[in-house]
N, C-alpha and C positions, 0 to 999 in steps of 0.2 A: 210801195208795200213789198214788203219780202216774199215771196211766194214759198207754201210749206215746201220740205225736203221732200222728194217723191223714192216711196221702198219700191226699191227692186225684186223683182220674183225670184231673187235667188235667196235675198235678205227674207222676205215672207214666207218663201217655203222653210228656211230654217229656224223661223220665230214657230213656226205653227207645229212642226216637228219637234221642238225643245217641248213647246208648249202640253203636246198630245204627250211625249215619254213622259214628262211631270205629272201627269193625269193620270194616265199608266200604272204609274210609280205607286200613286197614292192609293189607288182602286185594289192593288193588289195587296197593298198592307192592307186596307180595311176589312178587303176578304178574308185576308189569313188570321187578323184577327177574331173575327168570328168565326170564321172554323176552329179555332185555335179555343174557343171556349167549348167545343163539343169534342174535338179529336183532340189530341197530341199529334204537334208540328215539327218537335224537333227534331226527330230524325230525317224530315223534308229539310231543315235549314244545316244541319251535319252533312247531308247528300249533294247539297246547291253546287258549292264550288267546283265538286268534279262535273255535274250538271253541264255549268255556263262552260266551261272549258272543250266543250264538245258544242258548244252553238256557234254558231260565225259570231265573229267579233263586235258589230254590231248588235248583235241582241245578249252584250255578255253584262248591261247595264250603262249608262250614263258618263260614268268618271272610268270608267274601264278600261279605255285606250291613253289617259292621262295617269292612270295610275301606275299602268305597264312600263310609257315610257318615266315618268318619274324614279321610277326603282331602277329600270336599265341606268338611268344616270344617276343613279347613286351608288353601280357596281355590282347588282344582280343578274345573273346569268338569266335569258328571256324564260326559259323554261321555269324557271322561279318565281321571276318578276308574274311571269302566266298566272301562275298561282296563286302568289296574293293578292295579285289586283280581282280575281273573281273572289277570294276569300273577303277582299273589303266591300263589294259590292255583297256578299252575303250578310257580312253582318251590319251593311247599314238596313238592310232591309228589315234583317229580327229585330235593329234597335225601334225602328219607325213601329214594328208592330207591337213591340215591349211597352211604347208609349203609350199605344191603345188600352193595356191591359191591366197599364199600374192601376191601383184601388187606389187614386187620390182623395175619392171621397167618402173612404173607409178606412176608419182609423186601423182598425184592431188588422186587419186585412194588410193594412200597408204596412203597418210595423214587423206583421209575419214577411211579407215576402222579402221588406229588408231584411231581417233576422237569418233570413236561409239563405243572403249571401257571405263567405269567409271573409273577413277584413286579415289580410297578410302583413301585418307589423314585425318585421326584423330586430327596431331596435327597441322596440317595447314602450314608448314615448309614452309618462303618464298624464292623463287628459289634464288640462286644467293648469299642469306646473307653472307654465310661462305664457304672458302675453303673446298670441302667434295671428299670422295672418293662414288662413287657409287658402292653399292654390291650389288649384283643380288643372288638372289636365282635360280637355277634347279625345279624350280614347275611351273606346269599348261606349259602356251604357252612359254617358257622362250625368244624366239627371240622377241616378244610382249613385251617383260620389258623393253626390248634396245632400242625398235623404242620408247614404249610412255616414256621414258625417255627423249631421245632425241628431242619428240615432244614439251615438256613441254617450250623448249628454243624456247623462240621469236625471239632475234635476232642470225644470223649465229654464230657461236659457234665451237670451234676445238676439238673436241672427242678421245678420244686417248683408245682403246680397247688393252688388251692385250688376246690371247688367249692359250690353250692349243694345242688343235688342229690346230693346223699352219697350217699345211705340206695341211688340205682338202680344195682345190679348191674351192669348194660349201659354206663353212662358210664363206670363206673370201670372197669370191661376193658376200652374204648375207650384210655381215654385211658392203661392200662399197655402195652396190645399198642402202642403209640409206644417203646416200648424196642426192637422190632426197626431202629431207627434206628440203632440205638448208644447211645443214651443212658440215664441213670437218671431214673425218670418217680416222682415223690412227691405222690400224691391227697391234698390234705387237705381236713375238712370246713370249709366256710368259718363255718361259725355254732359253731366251735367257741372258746370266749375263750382261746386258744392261740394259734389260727391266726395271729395279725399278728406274736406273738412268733417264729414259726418261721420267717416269710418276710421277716420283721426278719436274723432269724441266717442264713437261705441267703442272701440280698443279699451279706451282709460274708465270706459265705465264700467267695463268685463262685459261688453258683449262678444259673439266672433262675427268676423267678418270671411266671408266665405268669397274668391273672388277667381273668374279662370287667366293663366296667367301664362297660355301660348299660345297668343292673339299674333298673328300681322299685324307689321303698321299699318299698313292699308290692305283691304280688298273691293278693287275696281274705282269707284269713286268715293267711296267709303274711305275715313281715315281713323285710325282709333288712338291715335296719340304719337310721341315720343319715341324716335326710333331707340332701341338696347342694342348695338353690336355685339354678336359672338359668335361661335364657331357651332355649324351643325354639319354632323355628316361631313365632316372633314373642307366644310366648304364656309367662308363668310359669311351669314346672315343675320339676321331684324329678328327683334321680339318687340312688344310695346315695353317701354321703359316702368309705366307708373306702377304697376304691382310692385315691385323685388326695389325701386327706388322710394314708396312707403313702406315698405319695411325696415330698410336700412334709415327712412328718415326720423321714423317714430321708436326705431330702436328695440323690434321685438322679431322672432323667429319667424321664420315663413316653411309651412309644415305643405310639404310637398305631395298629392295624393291622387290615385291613378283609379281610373277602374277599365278594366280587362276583360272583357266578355270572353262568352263559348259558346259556340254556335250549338243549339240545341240545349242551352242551358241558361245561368245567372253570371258566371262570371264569378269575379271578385274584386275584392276593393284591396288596394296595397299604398302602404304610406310608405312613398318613396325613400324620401330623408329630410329631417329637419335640420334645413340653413339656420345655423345660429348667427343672433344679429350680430353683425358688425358691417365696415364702409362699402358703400355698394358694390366697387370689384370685389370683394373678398366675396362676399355673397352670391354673386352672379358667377363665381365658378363652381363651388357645389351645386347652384340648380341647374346650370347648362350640363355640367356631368351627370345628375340625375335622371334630367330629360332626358337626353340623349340616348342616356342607358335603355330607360325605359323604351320609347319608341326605335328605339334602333333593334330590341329583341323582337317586336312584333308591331313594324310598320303599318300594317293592314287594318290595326287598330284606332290607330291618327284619323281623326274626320277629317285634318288639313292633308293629306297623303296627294290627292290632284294639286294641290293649291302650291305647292311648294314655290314658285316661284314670288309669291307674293311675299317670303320670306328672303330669298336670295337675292330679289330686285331692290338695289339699296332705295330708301325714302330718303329724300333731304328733312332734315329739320326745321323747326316752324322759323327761328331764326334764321336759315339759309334759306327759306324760302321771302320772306322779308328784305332780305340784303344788307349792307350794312348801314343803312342810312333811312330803316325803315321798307314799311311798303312799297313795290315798285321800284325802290330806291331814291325816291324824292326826298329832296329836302326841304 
């Protein structure tokens, strides 16, 4: 018999410590929450970042020492880097409270506080013209990009989301309480070997498929698909391939769309650029220019901002993992 692996008390004091700042983390959004329905908070979350900069570095948040060095290596002077890593550690925290307060289960409600965000269109893209896949960015309020997406549609309209996160209870009533929109709201799991077929058949039926599209191929043991090479931040890395390679295979536009928060406010929602279809390189370099753009002017807005390496560390492929003679390599 094997005997269990025995944790070390250096392993269990930092399982218990992760464990307690997640507790932390969450106590203090629920609080600010609720205060947040009697008082005005926002001038506390405009004030934060100069705040945390003045605490020891340990109490400046979670991702805060990953996020500092992330930006020193990507060319940020530390005094800067200082700054946005507490700036990001601010606004994950408005977003965590934002989540509290959306009226998911108030129509009239939820349609005003979408309405009183600006959607910033550049090139004035008319809704409707062309079959398009919708790709959402991970920055600022990102459940904000789904709703004023979906708000944009006059008449009812069938939605079809794919997610990662299936299995959590709370996204997927998130993202159905979006039917008090008007609309029909269809969760599916995205790791399911269906899914591409289904958002193949809503395309052609004119539904949209709404899908986020700057995923890692992996995080930790997690894997989300197909590595896409290309250039971020002047450096080699991973996107997941299957967004931007359904588009180019179904042959329709992929309408690129950001939301940008403000500490102490809403934010905005901004449509980056629509990749017009054609062969997937041609594709993949307007949306890696676009990305890039975007998150390159306000890093602190990327939820991935800690994580970068999960992008820069290459993934083999499902085939390179296989070998050439199958699994294992057996024949």
């Amino acid at each position: 018999m094997v005997e269990p692996v025995r944790v070390g008390w250096h392993m269990r004091y930092w399982l218990i410590r992760m464990s307690a700042r997640d507790s932390l983390a969450r106590g203090l959004a629920r609080c600010l929450a609720w205060i947040s329905r009697l008082l005005p908070v926002g001038g506390l979350f405009r004030a934060l970042p100069a705040l945390q900069q003045r605490l020891p570095a340990a109490w400046r948040g979670k991702d805060y020492s990953l996020c500092r060095q992330n930006l020193e290596a990507l060319g940020y002077a530390r005094p800067q880097a200082r700054a946005l890593a507490c700036r990001y550690g601010a606004l994950q925290l408005q977003r965590a409270v934002h989540e509290r307060l959306y009226p998911r289960s108030q129509p009239q409600a939820l349609r005003a506080w979408v309405n009183s965000i600006p959607e910033v269109d550049p090139q004035g893209w008319p809704p409707g013209s062309r079959p398009a896949l919708y790709m959402l960015l991970h920055t600022g309020e990102y459940w904000m990009a789904v709703a004023s997406v979906m708000a944009r549609e006059a008449a009812p309209t069938r939605f079809v989301i794919p997610i990662w996160n299936f299995a959590d209870a709370f996204t997927q009533a998130s993202l159905r309480q979006l039917e008090g929109l008007g609309h029909r709201v269809e969760v599916l799991d995205a790791a399911h070997p269906t899914t591409a077929l289904t958002m193949a058949r809503a395309l052609k039926r004119g539904a949209r498929v709404i899908l986020f599209c700057d995923l890692p191929v992996g995080l930790g043991a997690l894997r989300f698909g197909e590595p896409l090479p290309g250039r971020l931040f002047n450096r080699s890395a991973q996107f997941v391939k299957g967004p931007l390679f359904l588009a180019a295979k179904l042959k329709c536009d992929a309408l690129l769309v950001g939301h940008r928060a403000v500490l102490g406010g809403k934010g905005e929602v901004r449509i980056l650029t629509r990749v017009r279809a054609a062969p997937l390189e041609v594709m993949q370099k307007g949306w890696m220019a676009a990305l890039e753009r975007f998150i390159g002017a306000a890093p602190e807005q990327w939820l991935y901002l800690p994580r970068l390496e999960a992008f820069y560390h290459r993934q083999r492929a499902t085939a390179e993992q296989r070998g050439p003679t199958g699994l294992g390599g057996r024949r």
